[in-house]
Phi, psi and omega in degrees: 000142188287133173280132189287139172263122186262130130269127167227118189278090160245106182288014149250043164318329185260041159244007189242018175290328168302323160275327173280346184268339161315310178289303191315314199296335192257001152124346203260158197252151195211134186234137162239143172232143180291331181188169192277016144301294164300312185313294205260018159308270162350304157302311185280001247195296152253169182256133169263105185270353156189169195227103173296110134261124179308129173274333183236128184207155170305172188037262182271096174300151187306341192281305220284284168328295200294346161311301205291279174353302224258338196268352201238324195216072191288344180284328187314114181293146206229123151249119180284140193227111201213167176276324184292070182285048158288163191269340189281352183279304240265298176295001190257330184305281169317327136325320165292337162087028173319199184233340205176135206207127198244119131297128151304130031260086198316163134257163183290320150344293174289344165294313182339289237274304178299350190258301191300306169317298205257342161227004176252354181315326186281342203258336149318306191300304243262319188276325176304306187285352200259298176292333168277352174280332185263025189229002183247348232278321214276325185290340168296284201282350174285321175343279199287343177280337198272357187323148186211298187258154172323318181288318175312348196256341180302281178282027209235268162285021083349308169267024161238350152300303184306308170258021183264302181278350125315326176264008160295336175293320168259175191255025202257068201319312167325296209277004183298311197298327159295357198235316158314298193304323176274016164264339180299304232300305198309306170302359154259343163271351158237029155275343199258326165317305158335280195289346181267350170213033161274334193270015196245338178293003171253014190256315209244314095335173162296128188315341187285315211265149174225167181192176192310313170309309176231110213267187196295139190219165205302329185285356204272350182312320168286334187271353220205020184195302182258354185305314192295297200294332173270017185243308182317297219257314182069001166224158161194177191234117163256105205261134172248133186234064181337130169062024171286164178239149156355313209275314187309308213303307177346317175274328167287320200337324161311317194288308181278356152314300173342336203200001168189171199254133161250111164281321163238199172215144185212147155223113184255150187288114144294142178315178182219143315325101205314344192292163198312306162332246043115283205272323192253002165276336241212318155275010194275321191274335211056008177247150178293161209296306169325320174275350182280308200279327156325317202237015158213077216257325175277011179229024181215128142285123191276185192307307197267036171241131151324129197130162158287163193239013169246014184315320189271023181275326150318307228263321175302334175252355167300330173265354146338280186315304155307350199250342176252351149076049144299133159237040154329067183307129192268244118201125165224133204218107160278137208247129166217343172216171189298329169272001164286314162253025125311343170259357160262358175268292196333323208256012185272350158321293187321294201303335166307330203258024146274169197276316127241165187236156170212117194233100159238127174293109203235037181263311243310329191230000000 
């Protein structure tokens, strides 16, 4: 196995041998440089997994260095190392994209903790997580044979999500490939789920309503999520992101913490067929596709007429609406290139003042 290679940069290098014979001692090959010139020879020169440097040194100051460094190398994880707990120092560093910001008088533990946070962490992630997937794996498939109701087929896929984005995180291929089998497995045992109860959910309740037995579907969506939320609120904004999956949301979610509170997660079952045609026309209208084209026949296009076929979802919720004698004011905006939705943020003052907006995002695929 290859030795992680350390360059540590100081102009009191020898005064750090108690450290480098530590590291050496724990398996790692260690190069020292005297000042940020050699450092960045060095650099141009070998290969680094990572660079301890002193922020204040003769000649080229660590900033100064660690610039050159990012121009020769932008990945290279860098740790700064200083005497100083000024805060502008502190912001410049970090500003600089460090790797770590260290106060002197260091110990060898915290370079340890900092070599780990910054190049052995994949190979952290890769045992842990490897172990926590095989220590999960048999209750996930006692899981997917005991599945009965949809909310069980829900958290069923929530924790293979879950650990489909975690091991993405190692390099450990084998459980990759393991965790693909046990996701076919699931998907064929909730395809036999499917069929064996989808057609009885349009019998035993109202398409709006769900429960343990029949979950939320495409037409109850709007009557069972944003309705509630505009009778709370007396505004809401309700956005659709054609073809996003679980797993995508999953990923942005941080970002969008960031700029709003996610108060829940909700997972709901689509209509059959799921394409778009069908399934998101069907929540605009609150009705299954068949009753749309019955009772609005100048608002529904079959496969083979020419058109979009989803042109009409304003016009499907407006008779929505009519049809439940909401008089609400609406904004309704299909997002399909990037100036369209530049031109509803620019307009977004105006667009405030309906009770709702309905923003569907239509790239994603």
């Amino acid at each position: 196995m290859k030795k992680v290679a350390i360059l540590w940069t100081d102009d009191e290098i020898d005064l750090l041998q108690p450290h480098i014979l530590f590291l050496e001692e724990k398996g790692y090959h260690v190069d020292t440089a005297s000042n940020g010139d050699d450092a960045i020879e060095l650099v141009k020169n070998k290969s680094y997994d990572i660079v301890f440097l002193d922020e204040n040194m003769p000649g080229k100051s660590g900033l100064e260095t660690l610039s050159v460094i990012k121009t020769i190398s932008s990945s290279l994880p860098v740790v700064m190392i200083t005497k100083s707990e000024e805060e502008d120092i502190m912001d410049a560093a970090i500003g600089s994209q460090i790797a770590d910001y260290l106060i002197k008088p260091v110990k060898p533990n915290q370079i340890l903790l900092s070599i780990k946070k910054n190049v052995d962490t994949r190979e952290l992630i890769t045992r842990e997580t490897t172990s926590a997937y095989r220590s999960e794996f048999m209750q996930i498939g006692m899981q997917i044979s005991a599945a009965a109701q949809f909310t069980h087929w829900a958290e069923v896929y929530k924790k293979l999500v879950f650990w489909e984005l975690e091991l993405e995180k190692s390099d450990d291929a084998s459980m990759h490939e393991i965790l693909k089998m046990q996701k076919s497995e699931a998907d064929i045992e909730f395809g036999k789920y499917i069929k064996n109860n989808y057609h009885n959910w349009f019998f035993s309740e109202s398409l709006t309503n769900s429960s343990d037995d029949r979950p939320l579907l495409s037409p109850g969506i709007i009557q069972n999520t944003v309705l509630p939320k505009l009778k709370e609120s007396g505004k809401a904004v309700f956005i659709i992101i054609d073809n996003l999956r679980y797993d995508q949301w999953k990923t942005i979610a941080p970002i969008v913490s960031e700029l709003y509170t996610i108060e829940k997660e909700d997972i709901y079952c689509s209509i059959l067929p799921t394409a778009t045609q069908y399934a998101r026309n069907s929540i605009f209208a609150g009705m299954m596709p068949g009753d749309i084209a019955a009772r609005y026949s100048e608002l529904w296009l079959k496969d083979e007429e020419e058109g979009g076929k989803n042109q009409f979802e304003n016009e499907l919720f407006s008779a929505f609406k009519e049809r439940h004698g909401f008089n609400f004011k609406h904004y309704y905006e299909k997002i399909s290139t990037k100036k369209t939705g530049d031109k509803v943020v620019e307009n977004l003052g105006n667009l405030l003042q309906n009770d709702l907006i309905l923003l569907v995002y239509n790239f994603v695929d």
